[in-house]
Predicted model as a PDB file, atoms N, CA, C, CB and O in Angstrom, pLDDT in the B-factor column:
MODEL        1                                                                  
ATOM      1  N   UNK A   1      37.922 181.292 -91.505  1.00 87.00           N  
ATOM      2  CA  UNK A   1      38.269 182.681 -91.273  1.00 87.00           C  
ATOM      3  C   UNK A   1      37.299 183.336 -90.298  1.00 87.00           C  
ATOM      4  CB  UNK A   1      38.291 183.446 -92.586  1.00 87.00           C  
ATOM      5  O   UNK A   1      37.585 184.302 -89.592  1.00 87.00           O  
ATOM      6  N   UNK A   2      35.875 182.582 -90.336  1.00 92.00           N  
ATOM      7  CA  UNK A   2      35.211 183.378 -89.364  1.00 92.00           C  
ATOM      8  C   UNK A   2      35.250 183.324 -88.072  1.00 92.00           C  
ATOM      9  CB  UNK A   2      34.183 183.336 -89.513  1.00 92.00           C  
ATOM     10  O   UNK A   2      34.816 184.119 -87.238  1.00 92.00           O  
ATOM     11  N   UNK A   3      36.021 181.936 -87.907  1.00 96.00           N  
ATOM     12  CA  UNK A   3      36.060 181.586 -86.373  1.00 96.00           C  
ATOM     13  C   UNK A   3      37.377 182.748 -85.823  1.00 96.00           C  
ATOM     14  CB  UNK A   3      36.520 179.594 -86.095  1.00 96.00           C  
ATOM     15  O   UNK A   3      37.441 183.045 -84.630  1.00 96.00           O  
ATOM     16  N   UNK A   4      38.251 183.258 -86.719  1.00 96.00           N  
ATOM     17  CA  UNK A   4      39.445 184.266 -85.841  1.00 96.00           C  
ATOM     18  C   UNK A   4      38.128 185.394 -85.161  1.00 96.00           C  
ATOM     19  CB  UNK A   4      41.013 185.375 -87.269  1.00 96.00           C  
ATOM     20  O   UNK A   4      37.940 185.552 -83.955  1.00 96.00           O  
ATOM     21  N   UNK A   5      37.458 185.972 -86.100  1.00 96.00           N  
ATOM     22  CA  UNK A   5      36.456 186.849 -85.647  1.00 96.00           C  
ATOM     23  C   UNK A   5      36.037 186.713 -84.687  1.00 96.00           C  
ATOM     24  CB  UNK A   5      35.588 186.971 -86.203  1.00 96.00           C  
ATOM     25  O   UNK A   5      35.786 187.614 -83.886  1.00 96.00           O  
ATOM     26  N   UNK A   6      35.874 185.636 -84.549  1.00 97.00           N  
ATOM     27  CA  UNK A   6      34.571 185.174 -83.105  1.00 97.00           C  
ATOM     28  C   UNK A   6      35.367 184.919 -82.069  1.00 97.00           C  
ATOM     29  CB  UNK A   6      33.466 183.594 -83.253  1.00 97.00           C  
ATOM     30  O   UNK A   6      34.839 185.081 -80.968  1.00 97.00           O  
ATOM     31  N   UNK A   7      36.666 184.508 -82.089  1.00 97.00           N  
ATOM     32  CA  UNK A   7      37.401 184.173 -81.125  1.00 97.00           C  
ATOM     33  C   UNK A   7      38.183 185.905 -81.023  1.00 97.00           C  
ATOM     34  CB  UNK A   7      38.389 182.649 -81.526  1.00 97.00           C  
ATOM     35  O   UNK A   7      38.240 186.346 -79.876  1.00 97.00           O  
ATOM     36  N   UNK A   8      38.532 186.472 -81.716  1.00 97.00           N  
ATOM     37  CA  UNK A   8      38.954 188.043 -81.225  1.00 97.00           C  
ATOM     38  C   UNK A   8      38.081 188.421 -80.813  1.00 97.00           C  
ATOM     39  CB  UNK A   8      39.398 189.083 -82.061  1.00 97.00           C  
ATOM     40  O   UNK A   8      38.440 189.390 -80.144  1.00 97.00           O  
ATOM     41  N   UNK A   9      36.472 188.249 -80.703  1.00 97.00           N  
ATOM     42  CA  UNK A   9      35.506 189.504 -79.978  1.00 97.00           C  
ATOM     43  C   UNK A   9      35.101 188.834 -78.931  1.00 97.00           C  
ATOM     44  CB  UNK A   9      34.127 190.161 -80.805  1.00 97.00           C  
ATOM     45  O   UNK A   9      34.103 189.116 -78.267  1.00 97.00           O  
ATOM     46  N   UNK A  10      35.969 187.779 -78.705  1.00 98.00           N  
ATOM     47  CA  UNK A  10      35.212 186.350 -77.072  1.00 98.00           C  
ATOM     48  C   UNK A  10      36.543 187.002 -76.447  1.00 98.00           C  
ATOM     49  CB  UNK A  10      35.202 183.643 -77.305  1.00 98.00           C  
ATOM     50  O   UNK A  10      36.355 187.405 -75.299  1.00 98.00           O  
ATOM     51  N   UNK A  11      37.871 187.200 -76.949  1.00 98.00           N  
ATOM     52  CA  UNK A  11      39.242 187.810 -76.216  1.00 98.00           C  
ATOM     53  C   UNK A  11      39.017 188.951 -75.963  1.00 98.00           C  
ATOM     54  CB  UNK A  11      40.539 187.839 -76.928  1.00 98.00           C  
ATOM     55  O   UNK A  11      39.524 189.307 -74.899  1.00 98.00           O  
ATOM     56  N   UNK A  12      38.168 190.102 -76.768  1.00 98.00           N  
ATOM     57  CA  UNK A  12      38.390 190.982 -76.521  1.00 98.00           C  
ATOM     58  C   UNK A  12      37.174 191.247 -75.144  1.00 98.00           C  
ATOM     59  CB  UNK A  12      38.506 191.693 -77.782  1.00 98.00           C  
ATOM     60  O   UNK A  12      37.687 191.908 -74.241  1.00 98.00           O  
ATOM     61  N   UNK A  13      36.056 190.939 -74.936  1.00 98.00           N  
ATOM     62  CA  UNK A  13      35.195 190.901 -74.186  1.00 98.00           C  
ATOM     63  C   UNK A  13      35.534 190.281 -72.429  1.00 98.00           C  
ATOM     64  CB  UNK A  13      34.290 190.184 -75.029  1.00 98.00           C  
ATOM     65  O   UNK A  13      34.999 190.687 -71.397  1.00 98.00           O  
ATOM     66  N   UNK A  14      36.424 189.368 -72.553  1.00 98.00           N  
ATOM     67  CA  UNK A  14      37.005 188.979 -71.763  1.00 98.00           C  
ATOM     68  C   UNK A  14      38.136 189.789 -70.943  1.00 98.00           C  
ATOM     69  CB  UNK A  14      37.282 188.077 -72.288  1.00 98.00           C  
ATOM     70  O   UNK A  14      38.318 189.846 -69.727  1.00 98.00           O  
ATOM     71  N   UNK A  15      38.911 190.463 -72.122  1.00 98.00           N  
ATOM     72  CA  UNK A  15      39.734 191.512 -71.597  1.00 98.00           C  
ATOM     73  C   UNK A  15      39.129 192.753 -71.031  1.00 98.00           C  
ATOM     74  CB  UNK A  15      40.563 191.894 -72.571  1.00 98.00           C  
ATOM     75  O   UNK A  15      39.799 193.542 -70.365  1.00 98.00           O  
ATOM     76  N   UNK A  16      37.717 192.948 -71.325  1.00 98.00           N  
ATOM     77  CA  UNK A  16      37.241 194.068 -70.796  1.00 98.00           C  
ATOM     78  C   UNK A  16      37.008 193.946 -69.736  1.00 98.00           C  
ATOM     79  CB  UNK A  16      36.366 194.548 -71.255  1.00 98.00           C  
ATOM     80  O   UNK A  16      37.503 194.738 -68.934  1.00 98.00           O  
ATOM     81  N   UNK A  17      36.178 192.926 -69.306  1.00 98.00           N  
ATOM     82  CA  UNK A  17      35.737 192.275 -68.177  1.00 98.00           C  
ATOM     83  C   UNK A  17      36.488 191.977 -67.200  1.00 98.00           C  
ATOM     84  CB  UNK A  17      35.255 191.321 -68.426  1.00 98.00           C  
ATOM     85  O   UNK A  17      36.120 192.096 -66.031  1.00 98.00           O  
ATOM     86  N   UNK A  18      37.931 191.442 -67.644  1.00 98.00           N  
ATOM     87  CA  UNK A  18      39.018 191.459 -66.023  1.00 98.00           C  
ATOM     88  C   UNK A  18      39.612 193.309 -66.425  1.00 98.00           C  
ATOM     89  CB  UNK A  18      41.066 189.653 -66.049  1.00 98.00           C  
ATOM     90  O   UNK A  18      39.173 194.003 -65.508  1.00 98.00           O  
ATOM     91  N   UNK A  19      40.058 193.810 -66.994  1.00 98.00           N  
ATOM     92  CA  UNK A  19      39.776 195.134 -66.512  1.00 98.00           C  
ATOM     93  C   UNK A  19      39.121 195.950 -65.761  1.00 98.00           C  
ATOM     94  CB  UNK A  19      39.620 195.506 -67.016  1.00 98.00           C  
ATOM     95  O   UNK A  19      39.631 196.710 -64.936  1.00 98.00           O  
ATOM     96  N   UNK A  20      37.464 195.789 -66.109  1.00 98.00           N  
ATOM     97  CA  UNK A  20      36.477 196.290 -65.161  1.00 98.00           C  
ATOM     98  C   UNK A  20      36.705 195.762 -63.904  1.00 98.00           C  
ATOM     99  CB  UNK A  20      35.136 196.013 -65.540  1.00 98.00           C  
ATOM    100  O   UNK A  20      36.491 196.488 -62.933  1.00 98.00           O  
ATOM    101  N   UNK A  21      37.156 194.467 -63.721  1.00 97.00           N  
ATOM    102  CA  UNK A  21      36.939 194.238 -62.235  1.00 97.00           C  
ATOM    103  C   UNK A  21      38.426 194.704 -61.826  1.00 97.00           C  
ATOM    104  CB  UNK A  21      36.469 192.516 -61.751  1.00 97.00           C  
ATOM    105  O   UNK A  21      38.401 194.822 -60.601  1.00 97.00           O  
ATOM    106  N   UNK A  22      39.632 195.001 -62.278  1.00 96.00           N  
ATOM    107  CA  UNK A  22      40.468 195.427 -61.637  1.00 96.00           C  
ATOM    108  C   UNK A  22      40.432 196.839 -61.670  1.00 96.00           C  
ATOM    109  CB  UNK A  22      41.497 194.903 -61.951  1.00 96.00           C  
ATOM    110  O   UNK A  22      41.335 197.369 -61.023  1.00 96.00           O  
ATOM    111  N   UNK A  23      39.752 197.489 -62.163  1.00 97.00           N  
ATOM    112  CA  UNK A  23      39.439 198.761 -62.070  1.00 97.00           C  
ATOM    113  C   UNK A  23      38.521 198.918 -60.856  1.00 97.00           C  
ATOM    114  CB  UNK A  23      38.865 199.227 -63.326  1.00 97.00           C  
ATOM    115  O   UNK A  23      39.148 199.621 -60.064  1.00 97.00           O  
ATOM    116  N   UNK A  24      37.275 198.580 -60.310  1.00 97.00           N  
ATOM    117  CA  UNK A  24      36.602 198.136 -59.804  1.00 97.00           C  
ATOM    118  C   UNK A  24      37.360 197.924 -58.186  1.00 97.00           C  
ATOM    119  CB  UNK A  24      36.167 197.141 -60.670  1.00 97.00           C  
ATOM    120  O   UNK A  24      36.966 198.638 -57.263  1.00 97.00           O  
ATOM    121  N   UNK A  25      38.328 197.015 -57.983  1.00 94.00           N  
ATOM    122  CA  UNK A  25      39.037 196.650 -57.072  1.00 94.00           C  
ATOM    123  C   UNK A  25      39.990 197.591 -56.793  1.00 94.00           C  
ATOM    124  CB  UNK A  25      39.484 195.543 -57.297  1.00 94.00           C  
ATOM    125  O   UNK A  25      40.698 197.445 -55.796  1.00 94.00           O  
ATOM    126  N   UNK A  26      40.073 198.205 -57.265  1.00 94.00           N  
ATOM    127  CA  UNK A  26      41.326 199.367 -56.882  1.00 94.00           C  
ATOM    128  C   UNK A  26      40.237 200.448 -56.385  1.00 94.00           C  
ATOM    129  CB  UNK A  26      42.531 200.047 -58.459  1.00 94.00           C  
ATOM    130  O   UNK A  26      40.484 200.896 -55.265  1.00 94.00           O  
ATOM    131  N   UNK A  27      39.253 200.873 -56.916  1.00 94.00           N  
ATOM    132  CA  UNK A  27      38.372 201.936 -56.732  1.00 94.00           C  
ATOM    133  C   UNK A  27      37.654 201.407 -55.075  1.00 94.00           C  
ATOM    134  CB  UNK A  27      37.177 202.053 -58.239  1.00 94.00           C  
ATOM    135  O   UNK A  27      37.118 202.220 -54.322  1.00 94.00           O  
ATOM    136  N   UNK A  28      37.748 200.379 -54.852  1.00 92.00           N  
ATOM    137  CA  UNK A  28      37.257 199.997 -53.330  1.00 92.00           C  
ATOM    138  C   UNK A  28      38.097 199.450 -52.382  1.00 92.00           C  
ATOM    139  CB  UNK A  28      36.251 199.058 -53.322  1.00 92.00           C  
ATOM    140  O   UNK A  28      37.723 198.770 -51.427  1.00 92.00           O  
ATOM    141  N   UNK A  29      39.769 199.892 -52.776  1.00 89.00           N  
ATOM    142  CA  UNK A  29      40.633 199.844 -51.474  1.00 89.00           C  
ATOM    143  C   UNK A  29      41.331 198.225 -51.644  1.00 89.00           C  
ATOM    144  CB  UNK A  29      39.512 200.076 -49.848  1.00 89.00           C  
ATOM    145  O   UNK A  29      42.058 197.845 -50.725  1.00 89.00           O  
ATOM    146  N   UNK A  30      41.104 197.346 -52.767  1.00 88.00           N  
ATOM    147  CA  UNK A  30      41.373 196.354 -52.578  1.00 88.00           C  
ATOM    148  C   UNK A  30      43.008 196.336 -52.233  1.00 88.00           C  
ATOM    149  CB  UNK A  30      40.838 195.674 -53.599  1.00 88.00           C  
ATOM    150  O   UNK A  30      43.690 195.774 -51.376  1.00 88.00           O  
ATOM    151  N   UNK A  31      43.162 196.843 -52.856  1.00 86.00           N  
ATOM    152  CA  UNK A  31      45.033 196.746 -53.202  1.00 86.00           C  
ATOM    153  C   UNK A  31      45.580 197.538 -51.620  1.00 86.00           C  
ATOM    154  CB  UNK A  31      45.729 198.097 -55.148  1.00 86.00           C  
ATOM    155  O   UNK A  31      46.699 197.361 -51.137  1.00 86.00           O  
ATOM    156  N   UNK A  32      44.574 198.351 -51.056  1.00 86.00           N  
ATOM    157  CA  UNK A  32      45.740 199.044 -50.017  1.00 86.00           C  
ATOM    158  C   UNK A  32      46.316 198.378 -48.946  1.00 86.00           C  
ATOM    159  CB  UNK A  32      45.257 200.178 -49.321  1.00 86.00           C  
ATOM    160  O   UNK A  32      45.803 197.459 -48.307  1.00 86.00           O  
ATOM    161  N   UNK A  33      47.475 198.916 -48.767  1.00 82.00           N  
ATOM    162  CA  UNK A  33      48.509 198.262 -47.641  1.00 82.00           C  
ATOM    163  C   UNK A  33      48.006 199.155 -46.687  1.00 82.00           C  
ATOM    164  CB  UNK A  33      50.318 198.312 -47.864  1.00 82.00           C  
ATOM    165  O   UNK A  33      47.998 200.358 -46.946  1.00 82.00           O  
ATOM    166  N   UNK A  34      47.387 198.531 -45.115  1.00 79.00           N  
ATOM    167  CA  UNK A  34      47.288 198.781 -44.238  1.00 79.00           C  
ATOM    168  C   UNK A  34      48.740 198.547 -43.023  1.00 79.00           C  
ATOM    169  CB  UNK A  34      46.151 198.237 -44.198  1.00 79.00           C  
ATOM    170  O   UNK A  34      48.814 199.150 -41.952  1.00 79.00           O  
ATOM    171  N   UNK A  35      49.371 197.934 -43.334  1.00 82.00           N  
ATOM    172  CA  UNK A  35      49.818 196.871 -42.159  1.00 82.00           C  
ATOM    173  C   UNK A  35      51.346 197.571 -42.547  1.00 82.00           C  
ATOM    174  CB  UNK A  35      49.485 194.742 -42.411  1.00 82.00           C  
ATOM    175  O   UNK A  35      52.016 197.964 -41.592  1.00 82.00           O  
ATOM    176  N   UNK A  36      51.885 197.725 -43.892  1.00 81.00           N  
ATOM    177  CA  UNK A  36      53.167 197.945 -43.955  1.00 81.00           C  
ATOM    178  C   UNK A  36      53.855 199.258 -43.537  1.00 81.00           C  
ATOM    179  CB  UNK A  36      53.422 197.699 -45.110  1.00 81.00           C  
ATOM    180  O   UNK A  36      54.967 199.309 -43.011  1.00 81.00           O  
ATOM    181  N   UNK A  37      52.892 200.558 -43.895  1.00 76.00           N  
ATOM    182  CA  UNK A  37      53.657 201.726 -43.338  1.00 76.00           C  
ATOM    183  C   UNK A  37      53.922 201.899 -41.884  1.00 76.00           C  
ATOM    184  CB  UNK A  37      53.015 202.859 -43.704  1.00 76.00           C  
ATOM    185  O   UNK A  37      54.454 202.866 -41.338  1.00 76.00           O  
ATOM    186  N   UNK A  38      53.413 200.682 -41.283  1.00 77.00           N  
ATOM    187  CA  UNK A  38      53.323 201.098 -39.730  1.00 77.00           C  
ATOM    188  C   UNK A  38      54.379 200.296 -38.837  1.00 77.00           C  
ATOM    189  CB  UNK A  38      51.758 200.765 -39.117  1.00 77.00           C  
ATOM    190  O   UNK A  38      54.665 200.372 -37.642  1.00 77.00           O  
ATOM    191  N   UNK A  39      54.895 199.413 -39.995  1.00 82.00           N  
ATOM    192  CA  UNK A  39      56.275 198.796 -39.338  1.00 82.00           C  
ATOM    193  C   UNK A  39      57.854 199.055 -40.249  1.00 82.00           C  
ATOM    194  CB  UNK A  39      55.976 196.968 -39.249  1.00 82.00           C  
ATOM    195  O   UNK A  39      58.938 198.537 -39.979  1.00 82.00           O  
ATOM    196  N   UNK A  40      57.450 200.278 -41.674  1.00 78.00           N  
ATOM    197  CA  UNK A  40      58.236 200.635 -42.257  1.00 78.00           C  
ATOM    198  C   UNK A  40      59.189 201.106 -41.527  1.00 78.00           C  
ATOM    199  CB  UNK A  40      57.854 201.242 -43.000  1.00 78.00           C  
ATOM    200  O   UNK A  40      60.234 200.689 -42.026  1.00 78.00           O  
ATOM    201  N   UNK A  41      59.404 201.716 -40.660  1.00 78.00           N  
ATOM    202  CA  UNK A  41      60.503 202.120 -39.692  1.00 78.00           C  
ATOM    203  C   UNK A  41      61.346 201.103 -38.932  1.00 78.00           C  
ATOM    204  CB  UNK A  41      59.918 202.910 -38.704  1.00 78.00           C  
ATOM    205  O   UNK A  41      62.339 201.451 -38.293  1.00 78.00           O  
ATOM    206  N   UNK A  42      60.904 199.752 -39.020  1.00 80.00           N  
ATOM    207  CA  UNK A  42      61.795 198.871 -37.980  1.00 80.00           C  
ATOM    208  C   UNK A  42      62.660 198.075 -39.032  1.00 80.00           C  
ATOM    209  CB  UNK A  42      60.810 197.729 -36.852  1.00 80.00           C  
ATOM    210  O   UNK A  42      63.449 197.179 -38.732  1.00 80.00           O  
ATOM    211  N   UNK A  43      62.331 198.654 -40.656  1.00 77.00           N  
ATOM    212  CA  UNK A  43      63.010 198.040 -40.962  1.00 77.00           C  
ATOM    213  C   UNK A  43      64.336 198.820 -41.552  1.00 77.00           C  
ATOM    214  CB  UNK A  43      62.328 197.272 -41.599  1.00 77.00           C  
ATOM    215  O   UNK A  43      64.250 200.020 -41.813  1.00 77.00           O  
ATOM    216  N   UNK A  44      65.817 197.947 -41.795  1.00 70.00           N  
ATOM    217  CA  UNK A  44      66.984 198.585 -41.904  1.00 70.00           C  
ATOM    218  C   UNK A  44      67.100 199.231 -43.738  1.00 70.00           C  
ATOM    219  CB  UNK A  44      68.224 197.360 -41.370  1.00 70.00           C  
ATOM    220  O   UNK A  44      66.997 198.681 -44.834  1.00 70.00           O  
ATOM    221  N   UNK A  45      67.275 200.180 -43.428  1.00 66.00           N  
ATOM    222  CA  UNK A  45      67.517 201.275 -44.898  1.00 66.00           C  
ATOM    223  C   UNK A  45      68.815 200.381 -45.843  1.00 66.00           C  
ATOM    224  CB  UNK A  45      68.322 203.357 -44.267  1.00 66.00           C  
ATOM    225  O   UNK A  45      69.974 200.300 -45.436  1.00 66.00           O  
ATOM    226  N   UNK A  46      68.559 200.060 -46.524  1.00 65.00           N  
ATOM    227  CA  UNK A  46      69.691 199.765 -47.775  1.00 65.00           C  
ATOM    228  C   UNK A  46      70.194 200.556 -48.020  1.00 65.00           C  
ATOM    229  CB  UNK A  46      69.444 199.373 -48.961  1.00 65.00           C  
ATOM    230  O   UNK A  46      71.398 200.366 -48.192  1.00 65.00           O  
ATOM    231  N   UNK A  47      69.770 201.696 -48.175  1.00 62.00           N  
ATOM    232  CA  UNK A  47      70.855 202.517 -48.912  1.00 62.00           C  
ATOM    233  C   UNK A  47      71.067 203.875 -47.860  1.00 62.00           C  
ATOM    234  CB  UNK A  47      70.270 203.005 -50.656  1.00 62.00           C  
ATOM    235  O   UNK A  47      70.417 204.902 -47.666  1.00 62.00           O  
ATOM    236  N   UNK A  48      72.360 203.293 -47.287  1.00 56.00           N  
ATOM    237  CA  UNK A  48      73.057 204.025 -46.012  1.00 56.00           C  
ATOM    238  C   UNK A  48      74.428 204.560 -46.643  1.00 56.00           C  
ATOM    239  CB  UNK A  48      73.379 202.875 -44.579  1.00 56.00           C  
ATOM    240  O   UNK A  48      75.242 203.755 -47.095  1.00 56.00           O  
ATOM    241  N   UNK A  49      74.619 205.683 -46.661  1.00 62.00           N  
ATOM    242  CA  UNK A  49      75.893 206.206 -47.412  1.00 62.00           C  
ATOM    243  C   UNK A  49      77.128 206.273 -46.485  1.00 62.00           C  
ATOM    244  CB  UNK A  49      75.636 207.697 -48.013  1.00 62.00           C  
ATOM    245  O   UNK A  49      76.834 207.068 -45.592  1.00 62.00           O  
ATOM    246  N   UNK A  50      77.892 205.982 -46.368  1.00 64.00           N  
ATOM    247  CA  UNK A  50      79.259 205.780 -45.763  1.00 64.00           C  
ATOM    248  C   UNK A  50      79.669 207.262 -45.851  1.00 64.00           C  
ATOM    249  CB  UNK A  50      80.326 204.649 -46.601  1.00 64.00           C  
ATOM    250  O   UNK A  50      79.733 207.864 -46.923  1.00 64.00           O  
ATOM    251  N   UNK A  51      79.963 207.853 -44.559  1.00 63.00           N  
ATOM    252  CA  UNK A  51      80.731 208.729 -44.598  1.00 63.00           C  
ATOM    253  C   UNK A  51      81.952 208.886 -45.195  1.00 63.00           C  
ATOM    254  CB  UNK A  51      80.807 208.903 -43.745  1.00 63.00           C  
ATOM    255  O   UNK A  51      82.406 207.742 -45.180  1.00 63.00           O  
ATOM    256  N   UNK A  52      83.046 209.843 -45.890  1.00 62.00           N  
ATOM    257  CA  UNK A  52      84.111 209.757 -46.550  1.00 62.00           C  
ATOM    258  C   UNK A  52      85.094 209.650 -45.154  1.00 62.00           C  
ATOM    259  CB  UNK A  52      84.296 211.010 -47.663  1.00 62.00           C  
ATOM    260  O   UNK A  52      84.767 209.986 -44.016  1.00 62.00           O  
ATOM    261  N   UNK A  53      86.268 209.134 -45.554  1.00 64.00           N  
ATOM    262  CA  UNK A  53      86.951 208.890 -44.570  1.00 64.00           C  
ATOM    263  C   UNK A  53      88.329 210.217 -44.720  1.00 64.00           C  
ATOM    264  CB  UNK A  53      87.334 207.183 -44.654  1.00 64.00           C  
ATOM    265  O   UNK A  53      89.213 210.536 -45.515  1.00 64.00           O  
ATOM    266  N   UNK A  54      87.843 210.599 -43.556  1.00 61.00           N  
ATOM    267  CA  UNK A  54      89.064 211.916 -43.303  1.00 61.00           C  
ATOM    268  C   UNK A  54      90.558 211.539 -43.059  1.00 61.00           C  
ATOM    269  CB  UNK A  54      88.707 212.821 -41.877  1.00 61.00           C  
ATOM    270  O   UNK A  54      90.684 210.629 -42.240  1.00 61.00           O  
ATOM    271  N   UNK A  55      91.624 211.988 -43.538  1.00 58.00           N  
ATOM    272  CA  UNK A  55      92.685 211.414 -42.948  1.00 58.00           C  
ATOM    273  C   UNK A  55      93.015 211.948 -42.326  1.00 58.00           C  
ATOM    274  CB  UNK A  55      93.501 211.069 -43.389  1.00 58.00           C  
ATOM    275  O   UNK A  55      94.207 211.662 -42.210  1.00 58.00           O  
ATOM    276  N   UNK A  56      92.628 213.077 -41.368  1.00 59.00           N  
ATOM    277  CA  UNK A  56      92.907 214.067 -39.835  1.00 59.00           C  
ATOM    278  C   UNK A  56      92.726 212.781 -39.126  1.00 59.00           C  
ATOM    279  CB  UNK A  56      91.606 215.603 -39.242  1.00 59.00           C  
ATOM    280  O   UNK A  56      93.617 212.128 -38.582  1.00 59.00           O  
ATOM    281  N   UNK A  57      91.072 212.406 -39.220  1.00 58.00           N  
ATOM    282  CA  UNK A  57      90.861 211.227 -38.273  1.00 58.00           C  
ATOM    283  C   UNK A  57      91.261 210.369 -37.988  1.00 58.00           C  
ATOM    284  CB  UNK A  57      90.246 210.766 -38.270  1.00 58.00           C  
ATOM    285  O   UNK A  57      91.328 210.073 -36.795  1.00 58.00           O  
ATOM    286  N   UNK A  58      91.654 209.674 -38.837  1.00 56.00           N  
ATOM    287  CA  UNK A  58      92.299 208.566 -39.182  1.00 56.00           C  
ATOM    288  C   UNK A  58      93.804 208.459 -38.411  1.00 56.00           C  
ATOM    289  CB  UNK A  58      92.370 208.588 -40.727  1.00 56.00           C  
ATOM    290  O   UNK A  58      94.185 207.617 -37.598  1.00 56.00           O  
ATOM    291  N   UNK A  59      94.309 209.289 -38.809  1.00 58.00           N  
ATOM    292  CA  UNK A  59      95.881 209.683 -37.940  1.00 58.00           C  
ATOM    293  C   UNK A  59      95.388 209.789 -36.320  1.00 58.00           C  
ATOM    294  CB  UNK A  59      96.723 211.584 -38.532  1.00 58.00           C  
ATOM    295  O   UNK A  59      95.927 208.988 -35.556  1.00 58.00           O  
ATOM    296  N   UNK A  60      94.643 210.496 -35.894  1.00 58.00           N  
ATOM    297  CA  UNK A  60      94.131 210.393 -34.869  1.00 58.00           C  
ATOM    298  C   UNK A  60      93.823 209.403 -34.064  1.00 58.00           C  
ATOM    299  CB  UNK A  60      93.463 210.812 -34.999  1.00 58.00           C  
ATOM    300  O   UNK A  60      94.359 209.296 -32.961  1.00 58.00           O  
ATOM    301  N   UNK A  61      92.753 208.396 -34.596  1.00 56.00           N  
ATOM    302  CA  UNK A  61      92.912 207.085 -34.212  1.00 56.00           C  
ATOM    303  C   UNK A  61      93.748 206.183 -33.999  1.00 56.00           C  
ATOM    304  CB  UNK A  61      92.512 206.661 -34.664  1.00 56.00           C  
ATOM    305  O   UNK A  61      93.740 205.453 -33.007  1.00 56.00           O  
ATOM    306  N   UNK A  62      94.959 206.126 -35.373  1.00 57.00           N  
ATOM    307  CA  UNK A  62      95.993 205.235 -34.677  1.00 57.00           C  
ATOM    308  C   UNK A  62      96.749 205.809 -33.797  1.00 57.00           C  
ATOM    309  CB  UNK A  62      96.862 204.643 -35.496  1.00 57.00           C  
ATOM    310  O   UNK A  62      97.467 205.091 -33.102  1.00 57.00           O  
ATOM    311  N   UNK A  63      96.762 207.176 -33.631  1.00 53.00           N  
ATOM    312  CA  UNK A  63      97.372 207.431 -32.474  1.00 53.00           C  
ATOM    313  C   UNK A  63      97.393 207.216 -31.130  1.00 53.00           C  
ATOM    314  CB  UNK A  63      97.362 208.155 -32.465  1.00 53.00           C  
ATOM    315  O   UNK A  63      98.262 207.743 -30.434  1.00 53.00           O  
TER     316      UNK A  63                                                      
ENDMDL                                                                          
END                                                                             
């Protein structure tokens, strides 16, 4: 029974520790995207809404 003890406070110490360093890494820019907002524009939008289709126009055209 004593070894769950010892092995929950070796997990829990461990979990602190990659926390701190991902806390750590975010606090010094690790994670930021430099490179993507600056070619965000060349790329094509998914979600492009289709105009409704008029039937003035429409008659028009096959005309």
């Amino acid at each position: 029974m004593s070894v769950i003890y010892v092995l929950l406070a070796i997990s829990l110490v461990v979990a602190l520790l990659f926390f701190i360093a991902f806390v750590l890494s975010v606090r010094n820019g690790q994670y930021d995207d430099a490179y993507t907002p600056s070619i965000r524009m060349l790329f094509e939008d998914d979600l492009v809404k289709e105009m409704p289709e008029d039937t003035d126009l429409n008659e028009k055209k096959s005309n």
